[in-house]
Legacy VTK file of the C-alpha trace (Angstrom):
# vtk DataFile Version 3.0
C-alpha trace
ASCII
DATASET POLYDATA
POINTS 95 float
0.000 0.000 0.000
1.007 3.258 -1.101
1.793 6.421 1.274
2.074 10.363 0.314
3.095 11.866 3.477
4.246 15.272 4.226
6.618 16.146 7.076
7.175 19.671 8.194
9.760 19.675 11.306
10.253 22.415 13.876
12.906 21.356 16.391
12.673 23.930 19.242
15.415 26.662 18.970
16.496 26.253 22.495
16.877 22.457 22.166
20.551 21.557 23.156
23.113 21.242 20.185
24.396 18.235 21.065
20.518 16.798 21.645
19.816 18.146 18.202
22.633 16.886 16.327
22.404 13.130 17.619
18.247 13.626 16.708
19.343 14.726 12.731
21.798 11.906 12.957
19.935 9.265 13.929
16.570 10.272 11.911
19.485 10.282 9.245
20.103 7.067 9.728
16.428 5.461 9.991
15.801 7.293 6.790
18.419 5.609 5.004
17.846 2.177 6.705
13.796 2.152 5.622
15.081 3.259 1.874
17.687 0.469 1.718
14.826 -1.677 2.623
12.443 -0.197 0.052
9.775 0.934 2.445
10.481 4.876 1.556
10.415 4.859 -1.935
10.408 8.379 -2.414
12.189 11.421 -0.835
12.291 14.977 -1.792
12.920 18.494 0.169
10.410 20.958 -0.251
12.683 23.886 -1.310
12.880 26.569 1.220
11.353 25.020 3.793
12.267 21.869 6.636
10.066 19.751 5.254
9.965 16.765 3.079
7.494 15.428 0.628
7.740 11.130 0.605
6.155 7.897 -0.496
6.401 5.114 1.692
5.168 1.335 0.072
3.853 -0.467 3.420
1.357 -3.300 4.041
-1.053 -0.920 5.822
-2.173 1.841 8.032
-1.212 0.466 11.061
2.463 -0.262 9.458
2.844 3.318 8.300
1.651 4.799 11.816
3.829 2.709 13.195
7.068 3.490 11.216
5.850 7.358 11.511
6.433 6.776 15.351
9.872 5.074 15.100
11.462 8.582 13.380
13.450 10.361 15.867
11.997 13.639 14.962
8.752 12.692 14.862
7.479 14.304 18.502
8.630 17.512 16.488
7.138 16.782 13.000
3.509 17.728 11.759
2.685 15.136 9.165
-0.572 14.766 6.543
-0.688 11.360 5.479
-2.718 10.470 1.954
-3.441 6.818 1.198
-2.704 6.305 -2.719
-4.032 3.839 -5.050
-3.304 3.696 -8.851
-5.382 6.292 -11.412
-7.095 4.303 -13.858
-5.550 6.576 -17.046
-2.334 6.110 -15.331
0.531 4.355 -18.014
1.223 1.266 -15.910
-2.958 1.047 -15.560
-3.324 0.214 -19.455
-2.657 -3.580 -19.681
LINES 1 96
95 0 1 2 3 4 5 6 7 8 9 10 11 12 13 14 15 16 17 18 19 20 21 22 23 24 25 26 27 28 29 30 31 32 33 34 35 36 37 38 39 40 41 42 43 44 45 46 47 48 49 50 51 52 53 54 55 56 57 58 59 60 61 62 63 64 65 66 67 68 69 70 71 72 73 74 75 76 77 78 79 80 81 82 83 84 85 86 87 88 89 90 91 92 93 94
């Protein structure tokens, strides 16, 4: 099942340096580890902005609240999640 989520992230100003640094480096490395795996599909900045714009490919809801939860910076994120499903006049629809 396919996942459009948005992520906009506002880590508090005051938050300690060294706090904030190991919470970039270890969202870091989740995001890499779910890619690698082929669970987020899709990443992309939104330009200007600390926010992202991704497709994730899980078996369900409950799988993609789930991995939601396990990012570091989620306690600081505001997410929109959009359940996709292919567009009949889509190219890979036409068999």
């Amino acid at each position: 099942m396919l996942f459009h989520v948005r992520m906009d992230v506002a880590v508090p100003h005051d938050l300690d340096a060294d706090v904030r640094a190991e919470l970039v480096a270890t969202e870091k490395a989740r995001a890499l580890e779910l890619q690698r795996a082929g669970t987020w599909v899709h990443l992309w900045r939104v330009v200007g902005q600390y926010s992202n714009i991704s497709v994730f490919d899980v078996a369900d809801a409950t799988e993609m609240h789930d991995l939601l939860w396990s990012l570091p910076l989620f306690p600081y994120m505001q997410v929109q999640v959009t359940a996709l499903t292919e567009h009949p006049s889509a190219l890979s629809a036409q068999r």
